[in-house]
Each structure stands twice: as structure tokens, then as C-alpha cells.
C-alpha positions in Angstrom: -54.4 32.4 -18.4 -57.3 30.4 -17.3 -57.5 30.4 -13.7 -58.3 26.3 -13.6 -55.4 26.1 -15.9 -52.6 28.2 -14.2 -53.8 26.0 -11.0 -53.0 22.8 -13.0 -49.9 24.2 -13.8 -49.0 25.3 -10.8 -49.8 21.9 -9.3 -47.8 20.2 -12.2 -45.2 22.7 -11.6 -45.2 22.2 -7.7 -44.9 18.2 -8.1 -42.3 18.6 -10.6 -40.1 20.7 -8.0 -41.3 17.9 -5.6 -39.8 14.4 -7.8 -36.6 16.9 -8.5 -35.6 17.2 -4.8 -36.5 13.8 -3.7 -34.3 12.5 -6.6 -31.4 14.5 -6.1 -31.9 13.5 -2.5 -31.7 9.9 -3.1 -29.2 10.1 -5.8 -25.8 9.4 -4.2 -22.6 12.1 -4.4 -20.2 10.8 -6.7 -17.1 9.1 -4.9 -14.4 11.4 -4.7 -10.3 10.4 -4.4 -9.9 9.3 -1.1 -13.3 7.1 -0.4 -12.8 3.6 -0.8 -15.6 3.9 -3.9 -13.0 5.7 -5.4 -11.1 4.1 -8.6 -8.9 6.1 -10.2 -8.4 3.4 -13.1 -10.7 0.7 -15.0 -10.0 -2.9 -13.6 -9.8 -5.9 -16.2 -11.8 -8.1 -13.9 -14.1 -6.8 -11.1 -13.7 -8.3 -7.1 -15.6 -11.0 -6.0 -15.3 -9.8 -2.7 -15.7 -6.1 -0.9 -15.4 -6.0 2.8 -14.7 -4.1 5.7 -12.0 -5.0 8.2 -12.3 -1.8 10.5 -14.6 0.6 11.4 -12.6 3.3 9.3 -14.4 3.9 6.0 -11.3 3.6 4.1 -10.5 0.2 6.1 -11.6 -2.2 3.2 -10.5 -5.2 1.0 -11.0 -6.5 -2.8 -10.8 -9.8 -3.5 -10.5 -11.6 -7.0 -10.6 -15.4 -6.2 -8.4 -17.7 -8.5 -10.5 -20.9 -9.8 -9.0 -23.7 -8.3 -10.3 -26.7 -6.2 -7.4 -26.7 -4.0 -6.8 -23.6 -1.7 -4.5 -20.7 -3.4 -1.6 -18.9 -3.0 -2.4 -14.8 -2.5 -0.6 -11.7 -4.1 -1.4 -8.8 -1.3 -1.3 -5.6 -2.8 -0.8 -2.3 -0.9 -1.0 0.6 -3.3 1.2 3.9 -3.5 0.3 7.2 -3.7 2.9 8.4 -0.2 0.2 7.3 2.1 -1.8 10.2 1.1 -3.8 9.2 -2.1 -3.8 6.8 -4.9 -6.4 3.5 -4.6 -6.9 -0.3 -5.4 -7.2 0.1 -9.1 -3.1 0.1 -9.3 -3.4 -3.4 -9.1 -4.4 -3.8 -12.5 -1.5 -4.5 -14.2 -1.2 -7.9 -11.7 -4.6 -8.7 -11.5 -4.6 -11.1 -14.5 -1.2 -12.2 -14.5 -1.6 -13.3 -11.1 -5.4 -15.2 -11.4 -4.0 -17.3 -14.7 -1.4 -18.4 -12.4 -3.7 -19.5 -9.9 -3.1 -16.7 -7.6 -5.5 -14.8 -6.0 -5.2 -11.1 -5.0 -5.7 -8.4 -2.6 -5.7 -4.8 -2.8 -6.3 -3.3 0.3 -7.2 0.3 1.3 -6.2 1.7 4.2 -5.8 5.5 6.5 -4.2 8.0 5.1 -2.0 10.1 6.6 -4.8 13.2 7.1 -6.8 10.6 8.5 -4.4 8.6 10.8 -3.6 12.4 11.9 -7.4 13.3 12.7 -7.5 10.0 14.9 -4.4 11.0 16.9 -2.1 8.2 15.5 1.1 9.4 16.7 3.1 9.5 14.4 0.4 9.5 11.3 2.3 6.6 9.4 1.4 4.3 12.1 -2.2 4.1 10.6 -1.5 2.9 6.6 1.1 0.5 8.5 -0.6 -0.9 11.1 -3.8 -0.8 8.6 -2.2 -3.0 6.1 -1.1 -5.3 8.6 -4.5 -6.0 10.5 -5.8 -6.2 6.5 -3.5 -8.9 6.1 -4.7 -10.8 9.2 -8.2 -10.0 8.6 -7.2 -12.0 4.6 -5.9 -15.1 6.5 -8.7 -15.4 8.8 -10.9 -15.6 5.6 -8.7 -18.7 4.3 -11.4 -21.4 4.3 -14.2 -19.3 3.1 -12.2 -17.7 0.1 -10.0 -20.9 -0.5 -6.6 -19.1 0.4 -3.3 -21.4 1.4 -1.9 -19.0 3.6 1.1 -20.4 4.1 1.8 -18.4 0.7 1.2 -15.2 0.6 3.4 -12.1 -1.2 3.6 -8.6 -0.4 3.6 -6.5 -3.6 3.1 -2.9 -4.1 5.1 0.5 -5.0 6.5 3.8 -3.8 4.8 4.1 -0.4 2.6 0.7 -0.8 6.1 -0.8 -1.7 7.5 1.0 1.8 5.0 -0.6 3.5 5.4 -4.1 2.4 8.7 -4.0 3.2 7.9 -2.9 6.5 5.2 -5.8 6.7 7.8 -8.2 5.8 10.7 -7.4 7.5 8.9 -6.6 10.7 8.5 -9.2 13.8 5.1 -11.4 13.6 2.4 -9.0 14.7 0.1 -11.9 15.6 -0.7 -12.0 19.3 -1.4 -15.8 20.0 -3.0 -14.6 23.5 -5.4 -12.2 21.7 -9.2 -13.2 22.5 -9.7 -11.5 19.0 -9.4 -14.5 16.0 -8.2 -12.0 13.9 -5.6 -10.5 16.3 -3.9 -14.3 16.4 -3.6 -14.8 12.4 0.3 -14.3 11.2 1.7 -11.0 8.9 4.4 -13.4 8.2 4.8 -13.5 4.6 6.5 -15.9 1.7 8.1 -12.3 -0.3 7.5 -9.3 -1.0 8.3 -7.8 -4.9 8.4 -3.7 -4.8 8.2 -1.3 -7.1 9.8 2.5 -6.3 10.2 1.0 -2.7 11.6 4.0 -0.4 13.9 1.1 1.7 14.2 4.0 4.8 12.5 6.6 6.2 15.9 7.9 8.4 17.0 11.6 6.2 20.4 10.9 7.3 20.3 8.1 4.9 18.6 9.2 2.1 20.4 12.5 2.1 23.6 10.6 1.9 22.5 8.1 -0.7 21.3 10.7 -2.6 21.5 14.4 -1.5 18.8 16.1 -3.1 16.0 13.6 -1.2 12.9 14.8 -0.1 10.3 12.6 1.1 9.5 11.1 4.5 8.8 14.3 6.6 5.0 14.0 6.5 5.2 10.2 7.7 5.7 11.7 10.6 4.0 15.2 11.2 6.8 17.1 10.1 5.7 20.0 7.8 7.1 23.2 6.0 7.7 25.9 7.9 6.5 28.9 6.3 7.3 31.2 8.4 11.4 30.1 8.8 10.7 29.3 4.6 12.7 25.7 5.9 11.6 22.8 3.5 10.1 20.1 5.2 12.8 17.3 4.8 15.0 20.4 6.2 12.9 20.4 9.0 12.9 16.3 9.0 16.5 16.2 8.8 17.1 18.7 12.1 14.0 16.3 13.7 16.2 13.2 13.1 17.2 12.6 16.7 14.0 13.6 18.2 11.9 11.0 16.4 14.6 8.3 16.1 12.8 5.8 17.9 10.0 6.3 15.3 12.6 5.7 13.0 13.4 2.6 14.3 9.9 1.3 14.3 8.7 2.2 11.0 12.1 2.6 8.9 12.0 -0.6 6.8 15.7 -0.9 6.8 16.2 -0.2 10.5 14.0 -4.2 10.7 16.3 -6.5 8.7 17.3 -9.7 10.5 18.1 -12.8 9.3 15.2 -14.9 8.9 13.1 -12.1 6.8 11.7 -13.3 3.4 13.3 -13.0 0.4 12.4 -9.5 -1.3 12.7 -8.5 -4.9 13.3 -4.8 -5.5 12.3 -3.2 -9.1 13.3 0.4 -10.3 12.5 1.9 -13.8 16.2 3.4 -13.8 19.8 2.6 -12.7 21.0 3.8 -9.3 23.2 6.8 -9.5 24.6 7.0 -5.5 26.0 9.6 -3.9 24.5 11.7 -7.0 21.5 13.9 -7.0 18.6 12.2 -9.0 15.9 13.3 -11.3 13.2 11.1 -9.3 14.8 11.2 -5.5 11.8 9.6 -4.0 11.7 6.5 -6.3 15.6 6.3 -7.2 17.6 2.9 -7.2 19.9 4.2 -4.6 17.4 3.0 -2.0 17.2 -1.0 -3.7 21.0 -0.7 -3.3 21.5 0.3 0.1 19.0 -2.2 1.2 20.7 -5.1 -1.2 24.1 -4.2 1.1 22.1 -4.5 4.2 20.0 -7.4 3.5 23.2 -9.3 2.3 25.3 -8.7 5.4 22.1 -10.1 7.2 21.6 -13.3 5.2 18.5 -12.1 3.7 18.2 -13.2 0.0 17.0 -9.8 -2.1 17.0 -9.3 -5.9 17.6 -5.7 -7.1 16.3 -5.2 -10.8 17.0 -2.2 -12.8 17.8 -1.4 -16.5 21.5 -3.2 -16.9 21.5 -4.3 -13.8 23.8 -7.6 -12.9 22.7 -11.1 -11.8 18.5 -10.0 -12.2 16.6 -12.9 -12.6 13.2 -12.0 -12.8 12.1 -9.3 -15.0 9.5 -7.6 -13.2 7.8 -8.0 -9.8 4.6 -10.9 -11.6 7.8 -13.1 -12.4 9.4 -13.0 -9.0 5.8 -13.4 -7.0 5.3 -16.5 -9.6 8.6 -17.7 -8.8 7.8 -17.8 -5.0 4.1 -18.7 -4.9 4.2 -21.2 -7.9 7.4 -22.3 -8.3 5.8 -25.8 -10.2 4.5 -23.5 -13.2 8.2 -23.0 -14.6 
């Protein structure tokens, strides 16, 4: 080759190697499951709002704003996924019910358990609870500026996002009128809560005697399996039961029923079967009607929905947050 021409080319070569590594260098990593740029599922309609309301990367809230001159009622949405995956795309199926009804929405993100556990939340559950809550504060302190009434605000959400809104609802006002943080004073009172899946307790002793071949809750709070002893780890949660009852206590949605809770609507895809091993233990009816018994003897109004089941009004969870936020649309 021409020695001027292998030089061009060498050159050419060279700055071609060159624009290759700068571009991959600015060309971001694509999200993976687990960052809050994560979305598992296509939204019909895309948030007018993304925000931050901690300093944890997966701390973050999407808004879709409801046209309305007058300030709207909110649908808050906490997604599943047993505090350890899933994202804010489950929403989906809501999302446009909810804005033609004048409702704007929320889904939030939040800790997982891995991460609540690498920032020494004890136990891990404490950091998608306590997450969701200070979400929901961070929502009402943006009231004016997005247009929210938030004197009416629903919880929705399912299997562990359903967990925690019950939690959320039942659960004392975390507002701390003293606090010199604005945020810190806003309510986590809410109007309802509708659930899908919702695991009602997080005590084993209940679950395995609702329905005996249950296994979730152990990782809620730091109980693993034990491979050495080969002991499952709700084996291991159950023998743990006294040893983190006060945990129980504090996080178990059941354990916070008194009477002047909202009224909750609870929505399985089968019919409860108690006492009775089930196919799906962690999503099973038997929880909605352990937690109907308990929110009756405490005065709490609470629908349980399930295929055939008696006295349902509202077919799905869109229906009873309607019902609650909107009562004036029937």
C-alpha cells in the first residue's frame, strides 16, 4: 500500500475507533428491572409529572393530572411484585378509567427489600412501607401545584402493593404536626383503599391456619432459607414468630384495625377455600375473609369480591375507587 495512503487510513481508522468510544461512552445503559426507568409494560397515556421524593434512586412518583378546573380526587397506586420487583406500569389497567372520571393518579416507586436491607432498615419491609407513606405525603404537599383535593384520596394496588395499602390505611396518621419538615406534617389518612391479591397479615400463625400450605412473608422480615438445616423459609418464619412479634404488630395489616379506619374493598380472582391448602397461597381469598371477620367486629365497612361471592357491590377495584372519590358520577 501506498505509504501516504495506509497513513490516511490509519488516521481514518484511528478517528473511527475515537467517535466509537466516545459514543458508547455517552450512550446511556439500558434501564434494567429494578431502576425507576424501568417499565416492564407500555402505558396508555404517559405522566405529566416524574419527581423525586427521597434521595433513594428508586424514591420517585408519576403523575397523570385529570383535566378539571376544580382540584381532583387522586387514585394512589403502590405496585406488587412482594416488595422485591415489579414497577409503575401495573397501573395501566386504571390509568384511563380513573382520568375519564376525573381522577388523577399516582404510582409510586419505592425500596425494595435488597435495598431497604443494604441501608440497614431493620426489618427490610420498613423501607417500601414507610416509602409509600412519605410518597403519599410528599403527593399532598403538591395539592395546589398539581390541582389535587386531598381530602380524597384512595389507596389501590395488589399482592404486596395491595399489603401495603392496607397497611397505609389502617395505620395511625403518620403526619407529625410538630415536624419543621412541610412534608413531614401532610396526613397518610386516606378516603379507601381497593386491593387486589392483598396479603391482609404478615403473622405465619395466621396464614398457616387460614390456609396451611402458605408461604410468603419470611423475607419481609430478613428471614431466609436455611440451606444448611434444608428448613424452608416460612419454616424458619413460623419458629421466628415470637421473636419478631412486635414487628408483627407494626407492619401486619390486620394487627392495625380500629374502628375509625376507611372503608376497604378486597378483590380476589378466585373463591376462598379456608382451612384448605390453595393452588395460589400467597394471593388466596382466605386472607379478604379473615380480614372481612375482623374489620366487621371493629365497625370497619369492607367489601370482599370474589367469583360468586355474596352481597359484592362493585365489580372490580375502578368501581369501588369511583364509588368513593366520585360518588356524583352514578
Amino acid at each position: 500500500m501506498n505509504p501516504l495512503l495506509a497513513s490516511v487510513v490509519a488516521l481514518t481508522l484511528g478517528a473511527v475507533s475515537l467517535f466509537a468510544a466516545d459514543s458508547a461512552a455517552k450512550t446511556p445503559a439500558a434501564p434494567k428491572a429494578g431502576d425507576p426507568e424501568f417499565r416492564k409494560y407500555p402505558l396508555p397515556v404517559e405522566p405529566d409529572e416524574n419527581v423525586s421524593y427521597g434521595p433513594h434512586r428508586m424514591q420517585r412518583i408519576y403523575f397523570w393530572r385529570a383535566k378539571s378546573d376544580k382540584p381532583t380526587p387522586l387514585l394512589f397506586y403502590i405496585h406488587g411484585g412482594g416488595w422485591s420487583g415489579g414497577d409503575r406500569s401495573v397501573v395501566r389497567s386504571l390509568l384511563k378509567p380513573a382520568l375519564d372520571a376525573g381522577i388523577s393518579v399516582v404510582s409510586v416507586e419505592y425500596r425494595t427489600i435488597k435495598d431497604s436491607a443494604a441501608d440497614g432498615l431493620v426489618p427490610p419491609v420498613k423501607g417500601p412501607m414507610f416509602d409509600c407513606a412519605r410518597a403519599l405525603q410528599f403527593t399532598r404537599s403538591k395539592a395546589k401545584e398539581w390541582n389535587l383535593d386531598k381530602t380524597k384520596v384512595a389507596l389501590a394496588g395488589g399482592s404486596a402493593g395491595a399489603c401495603t395499602s392496607l397497611w397505609l390505611a389502617f395505620h395511625d396518621d403518620l403526619a407529625d404536626p410538630q415536624s419543621a419538615d412541610p412534608i413531614a406534617r401532610e396526613s397518610t389518612r386516606v378516603t379507601c383503599a381497593a386491593v387486589g391479591g392483598a396479603q391482609t397479615t404478615l403473622d405465619p400463625h395466621q396464614m398457616r391456619a387460614w390456609t396451611p400450605n402458605s408461604k410468603y412473608g419470611a423475607h419481609a422480615f430478613g428471614i431466609s432459607w436455611d440451606a444448611k438445616k434444608k428448613v424452608s423459609s416460612f419454616d424458619m418464619f413460623y419458629a421466628e414468630r415470637e421473636r419478631i412479634l412486635p414487628w408483627i404488630k407494626q407492619y401486619s395489616p390486620y394487627e392495625l384495625v380500629s374502628r375509625d379506619d376507611p372503608p376497604v374493598g378486597l378483590f380476589y380472582s378466585t373463591p376462598p377455600n379456608l382451612g384448605q391448602d390453595e393452588k395460589d397461597p400467597t394471593h388466596t381469598a382466605n386472607f379478604g375473609v379473615k380480614l372481612k371477620e375482623h374489620c366487621d367486629a371493629n365497625g370497619v365497612r369492607c367489601e370482599l369480591v370474589y367469583p360468586g361471592a355474596p352481597n359484592a357491590v362493585h365489580a372490580n377495584d375502578i368501581d369501588y375507587v369511583k364509588a368513593h372519590l366520585r360518588p356524583e358520577l352514578k
